[in-house]
Every structure is written in structure tokens, then in C-alpha cells.
C-alpha positions as CSV (number, residue, x, y, z in Angstrom):
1,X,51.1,67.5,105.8
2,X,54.8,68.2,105.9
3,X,55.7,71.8,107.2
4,X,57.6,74.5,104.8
5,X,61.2,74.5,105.1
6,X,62.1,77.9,106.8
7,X,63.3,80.9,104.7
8,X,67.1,80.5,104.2
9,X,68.2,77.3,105.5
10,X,70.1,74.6,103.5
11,X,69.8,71.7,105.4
12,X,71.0,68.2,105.0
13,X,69.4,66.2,107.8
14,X,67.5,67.3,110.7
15,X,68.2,65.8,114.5
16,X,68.0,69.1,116.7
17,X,69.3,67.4,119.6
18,X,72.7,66.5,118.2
19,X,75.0,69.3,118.9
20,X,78.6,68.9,117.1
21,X,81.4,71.1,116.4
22,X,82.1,71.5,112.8
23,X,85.3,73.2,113.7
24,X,87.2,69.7,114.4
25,X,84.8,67.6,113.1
26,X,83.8,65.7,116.1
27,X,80.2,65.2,117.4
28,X,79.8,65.5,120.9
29,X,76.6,64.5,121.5
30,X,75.4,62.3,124.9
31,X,74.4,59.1,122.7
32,X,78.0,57.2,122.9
33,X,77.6,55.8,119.5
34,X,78.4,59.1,118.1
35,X,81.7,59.3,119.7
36,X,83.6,59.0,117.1
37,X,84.9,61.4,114.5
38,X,83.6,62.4,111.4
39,X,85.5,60.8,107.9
40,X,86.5,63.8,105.9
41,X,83.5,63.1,103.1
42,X,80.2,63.2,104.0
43,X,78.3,62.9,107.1
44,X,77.8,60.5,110.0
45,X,74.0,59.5,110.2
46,X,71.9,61.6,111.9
47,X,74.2,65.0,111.7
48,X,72.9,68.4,110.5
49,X,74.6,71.3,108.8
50,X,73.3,74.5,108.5
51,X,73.8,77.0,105.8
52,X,72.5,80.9,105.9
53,X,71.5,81.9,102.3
54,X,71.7,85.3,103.1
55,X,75.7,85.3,104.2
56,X,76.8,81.4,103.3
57,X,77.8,81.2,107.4
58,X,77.9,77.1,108.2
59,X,76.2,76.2,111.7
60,X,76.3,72.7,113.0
61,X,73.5,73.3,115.6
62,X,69.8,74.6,114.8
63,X,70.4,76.4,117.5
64,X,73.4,78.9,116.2
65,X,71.7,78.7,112.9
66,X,68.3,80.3,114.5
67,X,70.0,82.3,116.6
68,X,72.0,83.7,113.5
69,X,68.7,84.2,110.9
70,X,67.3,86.3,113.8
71,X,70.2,88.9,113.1
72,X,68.8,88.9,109.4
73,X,65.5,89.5,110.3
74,X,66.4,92.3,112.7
75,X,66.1,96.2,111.6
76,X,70.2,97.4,111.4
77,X,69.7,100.7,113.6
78,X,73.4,101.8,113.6
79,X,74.5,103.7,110.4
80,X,78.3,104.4,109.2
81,X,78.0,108.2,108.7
82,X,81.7,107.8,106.7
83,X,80.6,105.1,104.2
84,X,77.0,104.2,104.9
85,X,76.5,100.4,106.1
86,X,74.5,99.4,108.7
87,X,74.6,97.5,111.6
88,X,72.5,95.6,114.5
89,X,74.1,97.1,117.4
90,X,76.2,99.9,118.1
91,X,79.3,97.5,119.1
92,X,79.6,96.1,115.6
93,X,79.2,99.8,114.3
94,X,82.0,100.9,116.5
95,X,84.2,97.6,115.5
96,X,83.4,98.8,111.8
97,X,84.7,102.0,112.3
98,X,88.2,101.1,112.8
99,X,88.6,100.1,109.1
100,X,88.2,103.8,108.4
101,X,89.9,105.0,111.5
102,X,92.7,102.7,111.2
103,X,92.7,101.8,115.1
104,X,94.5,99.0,115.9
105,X,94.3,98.3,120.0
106,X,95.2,94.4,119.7
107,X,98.7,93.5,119.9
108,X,99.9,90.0,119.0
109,X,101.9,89.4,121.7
110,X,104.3,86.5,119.4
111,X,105.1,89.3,116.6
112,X,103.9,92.8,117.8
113,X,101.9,92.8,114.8
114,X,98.4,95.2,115.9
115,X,94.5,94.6,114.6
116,X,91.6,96.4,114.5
117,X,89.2,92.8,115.5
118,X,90.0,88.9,115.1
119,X,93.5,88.6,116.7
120,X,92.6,85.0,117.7
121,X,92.7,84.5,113.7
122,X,96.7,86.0,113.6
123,X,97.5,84.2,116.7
124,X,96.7,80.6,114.5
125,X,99.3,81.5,111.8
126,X,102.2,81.3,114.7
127,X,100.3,77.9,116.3
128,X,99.9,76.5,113.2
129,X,95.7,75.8,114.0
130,X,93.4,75.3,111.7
131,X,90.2,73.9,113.3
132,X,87.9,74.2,110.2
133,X,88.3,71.6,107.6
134,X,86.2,70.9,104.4
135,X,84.2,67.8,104.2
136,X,84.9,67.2,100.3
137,X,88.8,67.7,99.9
138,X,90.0,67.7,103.4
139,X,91.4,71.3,103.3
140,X,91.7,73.3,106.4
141,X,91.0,76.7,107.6
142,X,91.6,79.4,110.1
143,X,87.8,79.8,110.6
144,X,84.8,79.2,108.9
145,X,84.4,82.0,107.1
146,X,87.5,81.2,105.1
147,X,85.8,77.7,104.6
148,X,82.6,79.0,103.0
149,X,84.4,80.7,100.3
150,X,86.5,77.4,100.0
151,X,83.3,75.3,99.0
152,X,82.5,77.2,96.3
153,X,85.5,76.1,94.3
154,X,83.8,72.8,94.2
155,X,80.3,73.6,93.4
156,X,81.6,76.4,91.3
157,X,78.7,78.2,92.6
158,X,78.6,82.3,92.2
159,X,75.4,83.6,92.9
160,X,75.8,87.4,93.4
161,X,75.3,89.2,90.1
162,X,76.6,92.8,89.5
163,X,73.8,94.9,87.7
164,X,75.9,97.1,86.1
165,X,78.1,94.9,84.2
166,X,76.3,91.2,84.8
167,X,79.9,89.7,86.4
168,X,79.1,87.1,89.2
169,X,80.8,86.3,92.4
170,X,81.1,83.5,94.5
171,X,80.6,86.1,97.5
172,X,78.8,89.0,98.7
173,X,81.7,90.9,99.7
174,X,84.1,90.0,96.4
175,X,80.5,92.3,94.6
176,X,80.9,94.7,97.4
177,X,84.4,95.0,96.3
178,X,83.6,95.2,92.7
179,X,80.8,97.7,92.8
180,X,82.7,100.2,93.8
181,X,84.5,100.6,90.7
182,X,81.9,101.6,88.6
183,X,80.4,103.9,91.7
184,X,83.9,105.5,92.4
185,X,83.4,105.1,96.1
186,X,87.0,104.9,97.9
187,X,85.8,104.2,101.7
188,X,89.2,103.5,103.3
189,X,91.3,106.0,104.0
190,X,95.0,106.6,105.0
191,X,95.6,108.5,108.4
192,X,98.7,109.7,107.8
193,X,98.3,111.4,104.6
194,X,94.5,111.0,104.0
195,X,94.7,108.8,100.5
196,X,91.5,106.7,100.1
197,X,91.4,103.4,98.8
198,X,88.2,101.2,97.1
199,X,89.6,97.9,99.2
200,X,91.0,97.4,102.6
201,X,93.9,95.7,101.2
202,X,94.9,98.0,99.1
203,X,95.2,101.0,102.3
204,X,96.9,97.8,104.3
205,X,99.4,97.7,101.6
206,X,100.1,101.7,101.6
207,X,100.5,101.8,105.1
208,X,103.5,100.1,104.6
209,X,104.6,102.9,102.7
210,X,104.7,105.2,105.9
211,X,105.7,102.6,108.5
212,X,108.7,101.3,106.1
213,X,107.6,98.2,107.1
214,X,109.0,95.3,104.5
215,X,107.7,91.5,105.5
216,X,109.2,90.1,102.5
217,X,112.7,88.9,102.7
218,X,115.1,87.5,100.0
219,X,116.8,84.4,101.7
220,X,119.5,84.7,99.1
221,X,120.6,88.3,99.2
222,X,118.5,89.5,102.6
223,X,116.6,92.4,100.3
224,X,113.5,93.4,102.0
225,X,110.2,94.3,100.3
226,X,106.6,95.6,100.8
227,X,104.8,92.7,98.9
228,X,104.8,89.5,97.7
229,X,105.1,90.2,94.0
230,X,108.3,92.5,94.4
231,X,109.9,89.3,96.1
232,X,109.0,87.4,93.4
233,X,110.1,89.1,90.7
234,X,113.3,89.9,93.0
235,X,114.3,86.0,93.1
236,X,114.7,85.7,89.1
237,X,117.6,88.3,89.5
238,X,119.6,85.5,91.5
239,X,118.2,82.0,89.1
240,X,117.9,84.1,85.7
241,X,121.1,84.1,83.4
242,X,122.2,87.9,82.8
243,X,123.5,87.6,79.1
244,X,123.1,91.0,78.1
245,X,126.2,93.1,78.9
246,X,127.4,96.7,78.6
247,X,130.2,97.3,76.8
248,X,131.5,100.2,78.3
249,X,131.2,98.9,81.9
250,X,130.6,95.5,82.0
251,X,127.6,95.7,83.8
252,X,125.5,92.7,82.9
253,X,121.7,92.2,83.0
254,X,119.0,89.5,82.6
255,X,116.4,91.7,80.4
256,X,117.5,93.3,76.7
257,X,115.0,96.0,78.1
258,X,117.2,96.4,81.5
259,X,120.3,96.7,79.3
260,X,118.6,99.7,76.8
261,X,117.9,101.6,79.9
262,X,121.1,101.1,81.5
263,X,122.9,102.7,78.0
264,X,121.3,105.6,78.7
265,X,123.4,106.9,82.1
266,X,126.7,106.3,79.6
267,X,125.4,108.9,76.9
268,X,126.1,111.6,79.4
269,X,129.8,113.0,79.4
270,X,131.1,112.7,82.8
271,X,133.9,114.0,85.4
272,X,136.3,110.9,85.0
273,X,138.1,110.9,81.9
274,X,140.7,108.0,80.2
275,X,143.7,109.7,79.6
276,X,144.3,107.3,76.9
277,X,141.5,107.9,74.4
278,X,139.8,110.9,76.3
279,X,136.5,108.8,76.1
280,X,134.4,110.2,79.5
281,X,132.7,108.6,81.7
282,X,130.0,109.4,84.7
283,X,131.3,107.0,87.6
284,X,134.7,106.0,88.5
285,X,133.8,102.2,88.4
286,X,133.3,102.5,84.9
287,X,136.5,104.4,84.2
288,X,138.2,101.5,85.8
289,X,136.3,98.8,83.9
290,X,137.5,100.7,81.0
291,X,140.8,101.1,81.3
292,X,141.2,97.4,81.2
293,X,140.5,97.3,77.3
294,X,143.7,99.0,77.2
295,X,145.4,97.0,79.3
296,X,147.0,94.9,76.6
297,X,147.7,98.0,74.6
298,X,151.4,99.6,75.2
299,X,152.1,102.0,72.0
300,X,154.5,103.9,74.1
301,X,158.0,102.2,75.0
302,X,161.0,103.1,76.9
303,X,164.1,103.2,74.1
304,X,166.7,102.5,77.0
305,X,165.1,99.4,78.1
306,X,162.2,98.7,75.9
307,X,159.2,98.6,78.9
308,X,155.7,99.4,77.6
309,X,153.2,101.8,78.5
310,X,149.5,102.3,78.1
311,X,149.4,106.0,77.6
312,X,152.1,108.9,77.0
313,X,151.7,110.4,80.5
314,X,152.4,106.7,82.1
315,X,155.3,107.2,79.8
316,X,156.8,110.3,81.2
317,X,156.5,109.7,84.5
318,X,158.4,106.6,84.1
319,X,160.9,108.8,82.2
320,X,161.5,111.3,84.7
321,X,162.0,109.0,87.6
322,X,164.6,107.1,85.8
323,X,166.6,110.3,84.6
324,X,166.6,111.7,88.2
């Protein structure tokens, strides 16, 4: 009689004593046959993969995988007193803790760029390394983490359920996430000026706000920004046509909406004043663009020897210089 699978393993095929890395694909066990690497669909013969049920981590080995389920089975001792999770050992508590504290004691030394854990992650965006690939589309990944959530897109699985609302996730953490909008509960907090957020990215991204820090540069115009998006919508200002103009300054503008708002700073009267039609105006550039419209227009003329003028001041002056 066949033996029950364990509790929480997914398992293709079982051979304990073939030990591969899943990272690069390659089996290095001591039977030379399996020399060889791995195509990027499906397995060799013989080769086992290991999948937690309780987290979706991959192992390659049974004996990562049993080492791993023992973490699951153990009693998490360590409590966050700030947001409440637990943890098996006090290390991974303190580690924890930084994403509250904001700690950051690892320096890339590339960039300068500081974390709180993972650095070896960071330093594989400079080198270009990504050791984890998956087996169906041949996408690679940072770590294996990143690859779990990857597989999902394929067997569009989503098993975590929120019992408030009934909206399923492809991970654990993505519900985490989502819980805490119906609970309130903002966990991450800013040091400087003590604002909490419901996500880590989101205090990540005020941060920035402190620091002035702007990652995002326009390679057209060299404007920097704090995310992605503001690039984005930055870079239509330089391949958008601007077909809405102002007629008092000339000012043009890609948007109707832009233009309505722009109107508004004209409404005011201002310190700079045309002393051809009196029309005012709030910024000397815009005096300026005006005056052109009367560039062409000369109703006041010299009777000796018939030279134009835009205004009757221009007139005088012109006037007095020639009678003296």
C-alpha cells in the first residue's frame, strides 16, 4: 500500500538523491548522464520540484522543501508589538522591524542606494542576473520569489479569498495588502513626519518627498520626477501637438482643459500696461507678446516726413528729438 503524500507538497516526480539548482536550471547530480541542462519546458526524467502550499516557495531538493515545511509547523514565538505578525525567531522579527523603523544599514556600493534586507536582489539590476527562469515561457527572474507569482499568470490560479468582499488573489501578501482596506490598518509609517501608509510602497514613494529624491529623468528636456507615471505623462508634452493657444500671450497648450485654466491668470489686471489700448497685463512677457498685434498698426504719422508710429507717446518723443 502506497504511503499518503505529505501535507503541502506539490510534487512532480520523486528521486531524493538528485539535487539540482532550479536557479540556472542545471542538475548537478553525480550520475553524468544528467549533465546536461534542462530545455526551458518541462523536466528532464527523473527531476523533482517542490512546491509549499502554504507560501507557493519552489525547492528543487526534498531536502530544502523539508527543511522549509518544518518552519510551517513550528510555533512563531516572536510578535511585532507595532503591527502584530509573527515570527520563528527573533532575527526575522528584528529584520521585520525595519519596515516600520525605516532602517536601512545596506549600502549598494554601485549606486549608494540603502535597504533594510535583500541587497544581493539590487545588486542583480546593475549585473544584469537573473538566475531564476520559468519552465513554461522562458522568463527570468531576480529570485524565486518573483517566479512564483510569475507562474500564476499561466495557470491563472488565485487561491486566497478575501472574506469580506469574496475578491481572490494569486498571493497571500497581494490579500494581506487588500485586507487592510476594509480594516483601516496603516502599519508603515514615515520617520520624518510620522504619516502611515496601508503598503510599503506607498511610504517608499513619500520618502521621496523628504529626501527630494527624483529617479525619473526626461531624456528630452532633463526634468526629474518622483515616479514613473509623472514621467509618463511628462513625455506627451514633447510628442503631443499643442493646438490650443492663448490669445493674449501666445502661450500654446496640448489640453483645451490646460488652455481654460491658463485664461484664468489673464483675468486679473496687472502692473504692465500697453500704452496703446491701456489693456493690462500681469507679466511682462505677455505685455511684449502683446504689443506685437500692434505692430502693423501706425495711426500716428510725422506730417514733416510722413514716418509712422504705434502710439501717440512713440509719437512725441520722436517729435521732440527732431525739433531740438
Amino acid at each position: 500500500q502506497e504511503e499518503p503524500e505529505p501535507l503541502g507538497i506539490k510534487q512532480e516526480q520523486e528521486e531524493p538523491e538528485h539535487q539540482q539548482f532550479i536557479e540556472n536550471q542545471l542538475c548537478i547530480s553525480q550520475d553524468e548522464e544528467c549533465q546536461k541542462t534542462k530545455q526551458q519546458k518541462g523536466t528532464l526524467p527523473g527531476h523533482s520540484l517542490y512546491s509549499c502550499e502554504i507560501c507557493d516557495k519552489i525547492f528543487s531538493g526534498q531536502k530544502g522543501f523539508t527543511i522549509h515545511m518544518r518552519n510551517h509547523m513550528r510555533e512563531k514565538t516572536y510578535g511585532c508589538t507595532t503591527c502584530g505578525k509573527r515570527y520563528y525567531s527573533r532575527s526575522g522579527l528584528n529584520l521585520h522591524m525595519r519596515s516600520h523603523t525605516g532602517e536601512k544599514p545596506f549600502t549598494c556600493a554601485t549606486c549608494g542606494k540603502s535597504y533594510g534586507s535583500r541587497l544581493r536582489y539590487h545588486m542583480m539590476t546593475h549585473t544584469g542576473e537573473k538566475p531564476v527562469s520559468c519552465m513554461t515561457c522562458g522568463k527570468t527572474f531576480t529570485h524565486k520569489g518573483n517566479l512564483s507569482e510569475h507562474i500564476k499568470t499561466h495557470t491563472g490560479e488565485k487561491p486566497f479569498s478575501c472574506s469580506t468582499c469574496g475578491k481572490c488573489f494569486s498571493h497571500k501578501s497581494l490579500l494581506r495588502n487588500h485586507m487592510r482596506r476594509h480594516t483601516g490598518e496603516r502599519p508603515f509609517s514615515c520617520t520624518t513626519c510620522g504619516k502611515t501608509y496601508s503598503e510599503r510602497s506607498g511610504l517608499a514613494y513619500h520618502v521621496k518627498t523628504h529626501t527630494a529624491e527624483r529617479p525619473f529623468s526626461c531624456v528630452t528636456c532633463k526634468a526629474s520626477f518622483r515616479k514613473q507615471s509623472f514621467l509618463t505623462h511628462h513625455m506627451k508634452t514633447h510628442t503631443v501637438e499643442k493646438t490650443f493657444s492663448c490669445v493674449t500671450c501666445g502661450k500654446t497648450f496640448s489640453q483645451k482643459c490646460e488652455l481654460t485654466v491658463h485664461k484664468k491668470t489673464h483675468k486679473d489686471e496687472g502692473p504692465f500696461l500697453c500704452a496703446i489700448c491701456g489693456k493690462s497685463f500681469r507679466g511682462k512677457s505677455s505685455l511684449n507678446y502683446h504689443m506685437k498685434n500692434h505692430a502693423e498698426e501706425k495711426p500716428f504719422s510725422c506730417v514733416t516726413c510722413g514716418k509712422g508710429f504705434e502710439s501717440f507717446f512713440c509719437y512725441t518723443l520722436y517729435f521732440s528729438s527732431n525739433i531740438l
